[in-house]
MMTF fields as JSON, N, C-alpha, C and O atoms, coordinates in Angstrom:
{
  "mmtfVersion": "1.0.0",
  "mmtfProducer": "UNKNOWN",
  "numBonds": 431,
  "numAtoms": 432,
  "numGroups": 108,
  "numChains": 1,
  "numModels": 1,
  "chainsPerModel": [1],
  "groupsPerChain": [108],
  "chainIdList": ["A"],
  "bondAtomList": [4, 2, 8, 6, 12, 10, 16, 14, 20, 18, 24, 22, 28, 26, 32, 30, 36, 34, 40, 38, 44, 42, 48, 46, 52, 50, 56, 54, 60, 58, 64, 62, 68, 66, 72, 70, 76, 74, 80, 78, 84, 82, 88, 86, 92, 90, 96, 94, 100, 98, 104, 102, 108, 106, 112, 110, 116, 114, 120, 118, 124, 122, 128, 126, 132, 130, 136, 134, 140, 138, 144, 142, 148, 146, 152, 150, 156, 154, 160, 158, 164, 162, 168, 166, 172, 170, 176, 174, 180, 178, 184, 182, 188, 186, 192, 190, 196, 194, 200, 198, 204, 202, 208, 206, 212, 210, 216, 214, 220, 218, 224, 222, 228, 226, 232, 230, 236, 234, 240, 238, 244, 242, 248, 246, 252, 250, 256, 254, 260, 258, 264, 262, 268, 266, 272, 270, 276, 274, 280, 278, 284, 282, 288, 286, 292, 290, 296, 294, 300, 298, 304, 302, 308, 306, 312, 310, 316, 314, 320, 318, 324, 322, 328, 326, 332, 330, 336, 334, 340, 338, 344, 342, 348, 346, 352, 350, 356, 354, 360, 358, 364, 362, 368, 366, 372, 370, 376, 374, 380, 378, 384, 382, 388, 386, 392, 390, 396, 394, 400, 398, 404, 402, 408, 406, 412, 410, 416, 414, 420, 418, 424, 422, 428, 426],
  "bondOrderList": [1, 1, 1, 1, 1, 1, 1, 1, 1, 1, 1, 1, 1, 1, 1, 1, 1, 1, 1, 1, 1, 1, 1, 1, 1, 1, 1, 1, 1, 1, 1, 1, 1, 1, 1, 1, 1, 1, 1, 1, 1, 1, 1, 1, 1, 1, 1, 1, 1, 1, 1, 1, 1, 1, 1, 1, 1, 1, 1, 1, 1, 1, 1, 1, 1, 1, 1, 1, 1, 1, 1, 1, 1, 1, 1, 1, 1, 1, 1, 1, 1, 1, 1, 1, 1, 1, 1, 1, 1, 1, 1, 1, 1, 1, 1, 1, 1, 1, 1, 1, 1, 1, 1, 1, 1, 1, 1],
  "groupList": [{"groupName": "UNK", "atomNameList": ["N", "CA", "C", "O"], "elementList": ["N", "C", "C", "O"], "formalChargeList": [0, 0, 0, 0], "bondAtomList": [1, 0, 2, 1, 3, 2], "bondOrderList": [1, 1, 2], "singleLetterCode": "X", "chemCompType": "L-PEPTIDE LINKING"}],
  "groupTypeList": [0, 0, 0, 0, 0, 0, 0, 0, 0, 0, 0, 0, 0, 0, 0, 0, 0, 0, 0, 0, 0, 0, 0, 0, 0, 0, 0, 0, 0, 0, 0, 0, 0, 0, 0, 0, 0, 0, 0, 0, 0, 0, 0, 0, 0, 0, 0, 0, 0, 0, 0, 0, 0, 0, 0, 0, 0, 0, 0, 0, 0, 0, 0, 0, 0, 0, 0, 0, 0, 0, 0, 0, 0, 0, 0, 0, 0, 0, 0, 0, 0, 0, 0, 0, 0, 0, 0, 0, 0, 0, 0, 0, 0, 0, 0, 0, 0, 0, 0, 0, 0, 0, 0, 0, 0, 0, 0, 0],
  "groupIdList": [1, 2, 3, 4, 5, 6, 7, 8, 9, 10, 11, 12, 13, 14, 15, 16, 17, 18, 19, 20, 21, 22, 23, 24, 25, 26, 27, 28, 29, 30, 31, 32, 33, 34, 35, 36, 37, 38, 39, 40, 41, 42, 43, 44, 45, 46, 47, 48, 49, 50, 51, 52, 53, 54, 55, 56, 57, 58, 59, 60, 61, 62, 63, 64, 65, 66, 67, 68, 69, 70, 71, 72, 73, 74, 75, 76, 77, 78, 79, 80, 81, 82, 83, 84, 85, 86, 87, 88, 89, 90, 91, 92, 93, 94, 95, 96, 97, 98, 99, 100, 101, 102, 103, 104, 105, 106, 107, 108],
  "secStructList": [7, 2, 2, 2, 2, 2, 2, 2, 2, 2, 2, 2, 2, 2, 1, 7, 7, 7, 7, 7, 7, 7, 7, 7, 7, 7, 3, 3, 7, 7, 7, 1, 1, 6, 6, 3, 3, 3, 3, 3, 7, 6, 6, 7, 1, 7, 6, 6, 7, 3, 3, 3, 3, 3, 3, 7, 7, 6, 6, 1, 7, 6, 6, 1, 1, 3, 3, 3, 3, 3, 7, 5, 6, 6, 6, 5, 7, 3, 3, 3, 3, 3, 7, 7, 6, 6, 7, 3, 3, 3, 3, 3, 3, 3, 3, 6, 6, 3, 3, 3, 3, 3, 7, 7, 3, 3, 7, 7],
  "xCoordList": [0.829, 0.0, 0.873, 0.438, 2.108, 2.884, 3.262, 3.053, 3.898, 4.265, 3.294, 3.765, 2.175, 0.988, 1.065, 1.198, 1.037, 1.073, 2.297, 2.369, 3.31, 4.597, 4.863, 5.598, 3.649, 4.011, 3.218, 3.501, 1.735, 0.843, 1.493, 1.077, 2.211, 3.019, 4.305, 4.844, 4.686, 5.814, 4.94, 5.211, 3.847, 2.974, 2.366, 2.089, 2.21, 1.412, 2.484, 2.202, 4.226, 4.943, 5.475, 6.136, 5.393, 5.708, 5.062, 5.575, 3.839, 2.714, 2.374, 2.082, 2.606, 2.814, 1.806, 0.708, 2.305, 1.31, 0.472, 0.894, -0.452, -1.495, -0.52, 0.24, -0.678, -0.124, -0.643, -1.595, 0.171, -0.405, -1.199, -1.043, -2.242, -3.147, -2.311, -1.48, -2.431, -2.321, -2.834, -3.995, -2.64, -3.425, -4.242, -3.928, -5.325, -6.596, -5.934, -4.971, -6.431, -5.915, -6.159, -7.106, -4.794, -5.55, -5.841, -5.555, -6.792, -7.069, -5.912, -5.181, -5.896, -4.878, -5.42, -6.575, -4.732, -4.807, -3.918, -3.374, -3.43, -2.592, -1.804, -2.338, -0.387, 0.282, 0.686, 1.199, 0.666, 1.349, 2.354, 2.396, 3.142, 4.505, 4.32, 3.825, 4.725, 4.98, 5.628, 6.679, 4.943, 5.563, 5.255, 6.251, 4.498, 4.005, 2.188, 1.212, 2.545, 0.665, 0.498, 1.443, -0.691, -1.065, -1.721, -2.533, -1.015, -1.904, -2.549, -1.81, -4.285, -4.751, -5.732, -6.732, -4.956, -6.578, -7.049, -6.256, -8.399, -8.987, -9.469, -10.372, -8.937, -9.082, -8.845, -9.723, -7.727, -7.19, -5.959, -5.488, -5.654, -4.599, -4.533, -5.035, -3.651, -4.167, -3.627, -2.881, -3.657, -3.832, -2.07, -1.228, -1.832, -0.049, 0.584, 1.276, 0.429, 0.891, 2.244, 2.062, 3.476, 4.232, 3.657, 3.455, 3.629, 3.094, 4.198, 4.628, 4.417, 5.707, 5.055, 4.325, 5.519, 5.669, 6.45, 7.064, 6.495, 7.493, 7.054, 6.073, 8.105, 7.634, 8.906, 10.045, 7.902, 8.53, 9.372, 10.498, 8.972, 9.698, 11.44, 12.148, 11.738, 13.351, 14.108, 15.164, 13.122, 13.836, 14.077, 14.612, 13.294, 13.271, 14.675, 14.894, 15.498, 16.319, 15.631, 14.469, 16.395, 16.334, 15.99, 15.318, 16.538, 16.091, 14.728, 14.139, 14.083, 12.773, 11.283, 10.095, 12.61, 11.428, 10.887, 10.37, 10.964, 10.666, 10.221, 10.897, 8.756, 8.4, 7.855, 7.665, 7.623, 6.733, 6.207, 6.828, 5.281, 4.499, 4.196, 4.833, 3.55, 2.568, 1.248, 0.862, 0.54, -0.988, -1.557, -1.093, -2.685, -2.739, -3.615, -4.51, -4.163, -4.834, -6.097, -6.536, -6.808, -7.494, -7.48, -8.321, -5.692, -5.187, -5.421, -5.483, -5.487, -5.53, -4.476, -3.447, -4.325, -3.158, -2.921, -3.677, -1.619, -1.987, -0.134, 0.834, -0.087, 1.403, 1.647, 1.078, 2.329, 2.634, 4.533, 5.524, 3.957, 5.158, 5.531, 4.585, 6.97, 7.172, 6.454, 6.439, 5.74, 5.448, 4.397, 3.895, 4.496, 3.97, 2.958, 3.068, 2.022, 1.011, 1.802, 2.743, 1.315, 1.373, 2.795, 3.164, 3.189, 3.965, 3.073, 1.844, 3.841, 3.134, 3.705, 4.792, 3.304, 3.405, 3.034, 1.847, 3.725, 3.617, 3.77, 4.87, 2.192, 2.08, 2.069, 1.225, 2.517, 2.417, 2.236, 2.396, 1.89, 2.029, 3.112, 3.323, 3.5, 4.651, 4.076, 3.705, 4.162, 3.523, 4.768, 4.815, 5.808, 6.613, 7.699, 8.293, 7.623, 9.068, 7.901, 8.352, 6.548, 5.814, 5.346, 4.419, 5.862, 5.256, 4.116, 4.044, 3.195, 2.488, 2.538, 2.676, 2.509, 2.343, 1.955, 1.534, 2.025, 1.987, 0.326, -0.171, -0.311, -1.229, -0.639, 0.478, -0.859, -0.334, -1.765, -2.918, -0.516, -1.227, -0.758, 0.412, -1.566, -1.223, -1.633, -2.646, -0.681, -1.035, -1.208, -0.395, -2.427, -3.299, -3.374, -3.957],
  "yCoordList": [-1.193, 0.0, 1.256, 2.304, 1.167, 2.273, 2.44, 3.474, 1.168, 1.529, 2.405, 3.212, 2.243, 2.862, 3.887, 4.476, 4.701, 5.78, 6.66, 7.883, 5.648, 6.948, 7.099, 7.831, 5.765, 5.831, 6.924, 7.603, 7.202, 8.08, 10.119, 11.175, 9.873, 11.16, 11.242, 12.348, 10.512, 10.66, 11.044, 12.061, 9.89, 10.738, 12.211, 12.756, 12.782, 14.033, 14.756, 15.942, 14.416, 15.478, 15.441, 16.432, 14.631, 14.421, 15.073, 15.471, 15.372, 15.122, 16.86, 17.829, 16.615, 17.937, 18.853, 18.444, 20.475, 21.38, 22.083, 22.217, 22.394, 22.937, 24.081, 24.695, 24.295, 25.509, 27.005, 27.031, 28.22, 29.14, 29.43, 28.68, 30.188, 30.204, 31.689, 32.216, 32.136, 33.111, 34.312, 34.141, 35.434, 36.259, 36.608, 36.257, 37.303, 37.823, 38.871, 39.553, 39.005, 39.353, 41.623, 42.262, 41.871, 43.587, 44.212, 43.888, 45.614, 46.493, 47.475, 47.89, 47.821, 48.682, 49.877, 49.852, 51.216, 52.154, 53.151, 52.384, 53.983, 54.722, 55.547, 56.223, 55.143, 55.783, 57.222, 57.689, 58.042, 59.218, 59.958, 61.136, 59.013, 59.274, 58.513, 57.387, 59.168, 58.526, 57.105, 56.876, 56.146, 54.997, 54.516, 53.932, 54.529, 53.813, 53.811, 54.452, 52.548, 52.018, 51.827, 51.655, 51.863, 51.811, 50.484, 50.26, 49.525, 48.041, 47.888, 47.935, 47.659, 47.921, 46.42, 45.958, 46.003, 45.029, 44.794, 44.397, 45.028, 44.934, 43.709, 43.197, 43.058, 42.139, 40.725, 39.864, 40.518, 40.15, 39.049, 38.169, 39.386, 38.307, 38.506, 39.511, 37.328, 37.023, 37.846, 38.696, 37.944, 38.99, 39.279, 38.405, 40.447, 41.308, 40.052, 39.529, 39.215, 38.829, 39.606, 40.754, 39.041, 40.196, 39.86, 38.805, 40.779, 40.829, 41.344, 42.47, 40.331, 41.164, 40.768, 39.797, 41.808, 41.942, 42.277, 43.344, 41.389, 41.183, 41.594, 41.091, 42.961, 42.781, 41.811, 41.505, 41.428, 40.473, 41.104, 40.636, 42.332, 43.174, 43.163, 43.712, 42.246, 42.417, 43.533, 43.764, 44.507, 46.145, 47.262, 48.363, 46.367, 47.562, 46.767, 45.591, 48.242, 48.037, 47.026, 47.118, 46.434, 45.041, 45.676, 45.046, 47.039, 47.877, 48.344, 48.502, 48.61, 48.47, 47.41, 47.337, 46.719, 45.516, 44.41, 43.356, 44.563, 44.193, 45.19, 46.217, 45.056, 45.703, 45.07, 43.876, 45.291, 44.723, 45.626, 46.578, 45.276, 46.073, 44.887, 43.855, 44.87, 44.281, 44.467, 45.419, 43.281, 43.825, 43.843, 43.139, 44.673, 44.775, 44.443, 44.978, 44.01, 42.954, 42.363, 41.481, 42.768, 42.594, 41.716, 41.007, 42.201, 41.42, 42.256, 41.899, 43.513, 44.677, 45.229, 44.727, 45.729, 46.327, 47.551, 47.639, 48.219, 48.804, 49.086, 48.842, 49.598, 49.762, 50.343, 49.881, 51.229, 51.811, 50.996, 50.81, 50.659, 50.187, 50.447, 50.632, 50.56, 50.531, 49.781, 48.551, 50.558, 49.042, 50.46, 51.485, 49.595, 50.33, 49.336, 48.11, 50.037, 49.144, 47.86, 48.156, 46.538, 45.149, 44.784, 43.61, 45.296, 44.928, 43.419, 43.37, 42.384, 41.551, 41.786, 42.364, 41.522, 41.675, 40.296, 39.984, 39.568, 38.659, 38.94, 38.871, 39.372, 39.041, 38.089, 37.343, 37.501, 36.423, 37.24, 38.373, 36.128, 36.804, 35.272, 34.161, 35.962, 34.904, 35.57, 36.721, 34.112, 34.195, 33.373, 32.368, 33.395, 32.235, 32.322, 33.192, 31.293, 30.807, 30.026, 29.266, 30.569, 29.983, 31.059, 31.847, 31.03, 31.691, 30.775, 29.557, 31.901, 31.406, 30.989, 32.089, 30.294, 30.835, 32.12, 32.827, 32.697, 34.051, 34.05, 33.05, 35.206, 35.843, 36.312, 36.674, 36.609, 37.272, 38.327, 38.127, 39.992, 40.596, 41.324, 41.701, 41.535, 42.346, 43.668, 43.806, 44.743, 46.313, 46.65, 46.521, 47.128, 47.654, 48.878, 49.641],
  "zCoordList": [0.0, 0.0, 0.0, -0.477, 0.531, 0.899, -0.681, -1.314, -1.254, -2.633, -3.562, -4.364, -3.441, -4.339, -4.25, -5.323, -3.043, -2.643, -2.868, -2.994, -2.888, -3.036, -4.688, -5.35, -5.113, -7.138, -7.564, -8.551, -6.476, -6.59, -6.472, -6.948, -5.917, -5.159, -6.472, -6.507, -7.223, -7.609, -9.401, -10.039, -9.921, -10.799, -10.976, -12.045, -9.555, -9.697, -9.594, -9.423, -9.643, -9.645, -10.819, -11.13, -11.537, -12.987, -13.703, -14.749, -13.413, -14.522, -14.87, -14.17, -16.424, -16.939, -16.325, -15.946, -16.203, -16.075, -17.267, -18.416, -16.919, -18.248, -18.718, -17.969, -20.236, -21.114, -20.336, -19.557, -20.708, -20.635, -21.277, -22.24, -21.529, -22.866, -23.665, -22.926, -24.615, -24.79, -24.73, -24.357, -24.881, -24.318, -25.399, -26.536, -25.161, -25.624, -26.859, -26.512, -28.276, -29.724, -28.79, -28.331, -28.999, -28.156, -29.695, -30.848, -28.839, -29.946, -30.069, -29.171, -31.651, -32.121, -32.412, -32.837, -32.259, -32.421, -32.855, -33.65, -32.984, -33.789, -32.27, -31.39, -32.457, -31.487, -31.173, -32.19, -30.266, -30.36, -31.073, -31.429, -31.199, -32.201, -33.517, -33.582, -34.474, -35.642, -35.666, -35.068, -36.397, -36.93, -35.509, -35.083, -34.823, -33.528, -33.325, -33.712, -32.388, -32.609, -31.155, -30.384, -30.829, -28.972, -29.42, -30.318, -28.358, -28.292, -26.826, -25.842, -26.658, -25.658, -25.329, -25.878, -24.258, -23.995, -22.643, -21.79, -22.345, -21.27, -20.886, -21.549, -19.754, -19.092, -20.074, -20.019, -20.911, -21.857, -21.502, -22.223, -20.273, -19.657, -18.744, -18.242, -17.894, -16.75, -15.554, -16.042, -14.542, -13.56, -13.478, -13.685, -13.192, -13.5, -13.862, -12.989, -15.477, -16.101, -16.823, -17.23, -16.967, -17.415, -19.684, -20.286, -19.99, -21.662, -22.77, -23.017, -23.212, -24.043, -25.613, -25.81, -26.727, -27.673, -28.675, -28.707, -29.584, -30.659, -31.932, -32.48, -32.682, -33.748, -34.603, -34.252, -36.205, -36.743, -37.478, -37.644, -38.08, -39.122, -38.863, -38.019, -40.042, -39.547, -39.514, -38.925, -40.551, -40.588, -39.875, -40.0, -38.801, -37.58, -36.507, -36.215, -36.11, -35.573, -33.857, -33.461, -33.379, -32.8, -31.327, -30.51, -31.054, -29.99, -30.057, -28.988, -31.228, -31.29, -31.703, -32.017, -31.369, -32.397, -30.868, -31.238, -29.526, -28.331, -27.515, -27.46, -26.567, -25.6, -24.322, -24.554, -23.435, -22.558, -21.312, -20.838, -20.99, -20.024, -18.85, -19.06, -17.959, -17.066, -16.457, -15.778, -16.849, -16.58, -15.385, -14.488, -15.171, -13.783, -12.986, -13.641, -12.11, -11.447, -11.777, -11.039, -12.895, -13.771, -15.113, -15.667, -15.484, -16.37, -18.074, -19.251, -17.295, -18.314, -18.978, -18.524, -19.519, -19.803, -21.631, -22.598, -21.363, -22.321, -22.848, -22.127, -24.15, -24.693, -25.794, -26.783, -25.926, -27.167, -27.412, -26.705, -29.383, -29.645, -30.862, -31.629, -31.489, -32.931, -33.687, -33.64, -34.517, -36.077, -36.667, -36.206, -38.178, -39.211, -40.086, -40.092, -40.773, -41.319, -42.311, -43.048, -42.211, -42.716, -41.262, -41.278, -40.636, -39.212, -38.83, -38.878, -38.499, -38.051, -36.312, -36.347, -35.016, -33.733, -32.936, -33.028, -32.297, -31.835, -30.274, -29.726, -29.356, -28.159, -27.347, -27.843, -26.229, -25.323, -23.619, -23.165, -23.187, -21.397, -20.961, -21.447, -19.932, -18.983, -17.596, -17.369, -16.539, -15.034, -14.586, -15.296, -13.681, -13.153, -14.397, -15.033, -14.362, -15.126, -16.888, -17.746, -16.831, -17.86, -19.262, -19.074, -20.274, -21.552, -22.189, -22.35, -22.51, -23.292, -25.015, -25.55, -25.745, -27.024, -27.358, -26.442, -28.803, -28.901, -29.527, -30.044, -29.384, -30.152, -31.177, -30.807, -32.871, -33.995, -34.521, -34.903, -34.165, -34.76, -35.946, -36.01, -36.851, -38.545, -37.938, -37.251, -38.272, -37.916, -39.249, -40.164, -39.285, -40.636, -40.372, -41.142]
}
């Protein structure tokens, strides 16, 4: 019986954890500064998730082509980042040591 139990204890520490989901597709809007877009989503990921975004555009220098914010206890959040229309943007959230797959957005 003891064996069962410690095979039982040694399964549930094995046993994979669920994915992050990704976060919720945000709305785009036109940024303050030129050649920049405000990405906004309300209650979109999960609570002060940290949210980073990637653009894909290889042309943009490498200092602008990463941002991240953190959402806030709601799982709200908001960001202004480089990119220009057909920019593709690849959002994710990370909690712990866990990323999610990305959301893909086209800036039109």
């Amino acid at each position: 019986m003891r064996a069962i139990a410690c095979l039982g204890l040694l399964a549930a520490c094995t046993s994979p954890t669920l994915p992050l989901p990704p976060p919720a597709a945000p709305s785009v809007t036109a940024g303050a500064e030129p050649d920049t877009v405000r990405l906004a989503s309300t209650r979109g990921a999960l609570p002060n998730a940290l949210v980073l975004v990637l653009n894909q555009a290889e042309g943009v220098p490498r200092d602008r082509r990463v941002f991240g914010t953190i959402a806030d206890a709601e799982g709200s959040w908001e960001l202004e980042v480089h990119a220009k229309p057909g920019h593709v943007l690849d959002v994710s959230q990370e909690t712990g040591s866990v990323r999610s797959p990305p959301v893909t957005v086209v800036v039109k």
